[in-house]
C-alpha positions in Angstrom: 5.9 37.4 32.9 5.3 33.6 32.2 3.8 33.2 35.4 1.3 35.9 34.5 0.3 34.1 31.4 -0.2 30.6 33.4 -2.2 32.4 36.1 -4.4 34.4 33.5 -5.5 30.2 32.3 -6.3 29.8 35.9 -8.3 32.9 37.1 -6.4 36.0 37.0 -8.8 39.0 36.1 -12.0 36.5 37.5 -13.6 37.0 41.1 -12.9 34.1 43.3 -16.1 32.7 43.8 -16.4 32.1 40.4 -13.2 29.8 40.2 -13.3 26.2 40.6 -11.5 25.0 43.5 -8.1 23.4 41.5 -7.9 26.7 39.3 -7.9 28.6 42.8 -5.4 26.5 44.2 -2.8 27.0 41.2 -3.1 30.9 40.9 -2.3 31.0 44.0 0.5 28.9 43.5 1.7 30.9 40.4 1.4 34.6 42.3 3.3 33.3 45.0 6.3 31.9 42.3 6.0 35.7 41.1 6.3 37.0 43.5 9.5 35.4 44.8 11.2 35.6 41.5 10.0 39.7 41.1 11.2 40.0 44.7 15.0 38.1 44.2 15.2 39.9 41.1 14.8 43.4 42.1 17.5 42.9 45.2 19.5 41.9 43.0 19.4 44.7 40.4 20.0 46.7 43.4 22.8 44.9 44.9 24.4 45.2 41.3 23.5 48.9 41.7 24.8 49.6 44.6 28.1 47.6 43.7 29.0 49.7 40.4 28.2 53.2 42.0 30.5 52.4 44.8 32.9 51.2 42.3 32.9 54.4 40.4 34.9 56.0 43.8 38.5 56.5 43.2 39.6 53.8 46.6 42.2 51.3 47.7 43.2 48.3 45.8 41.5 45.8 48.2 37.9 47.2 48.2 37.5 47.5 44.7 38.3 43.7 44.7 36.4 42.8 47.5 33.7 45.0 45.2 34.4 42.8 42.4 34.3 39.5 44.4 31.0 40.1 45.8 29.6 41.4 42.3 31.0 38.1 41.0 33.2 39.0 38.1 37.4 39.0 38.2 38.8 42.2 38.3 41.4 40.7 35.5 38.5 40.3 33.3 37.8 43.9 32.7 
């Protein structure tokens, strides 16, 4: 969201050819951030997803810490 705010400053909305060439160069800059951060975000919602659902099934012991491990919180801790 931040990075939508800084590339709105620096031509976000405005046709290309109207930008100077430093304003260019940073929205670039700031979509490509975005779009990392939007990209590690979402597979990690999923991951986390993923994680709980199969944690919801009644099996052994060991998976559900190897489950827990991988999620990154103790099963002690619940």
């Amino acid at each position: 969201m931040v990075t939508y705010i800084l590339a709105a400053q620096h031509g976000l909305g405005r046709h290309t050819d109207t930008l100077e060439k430093e304003d260019h160069h940073e929205y670039l800059k700031l979509t490509f951030i975005q779009a990392i951060v939007s990209t590690i975000g979402g597979m990690a919602f999923l991951k986390l997803s993923v994680g709980f659902s199969l944690l919801r099934l009644k099996v052994p012991t060991l998976y559900t810490r190897m489950l827990w491990s991988l999620i990154g919180k103790s099963p002690h801790l619940q």
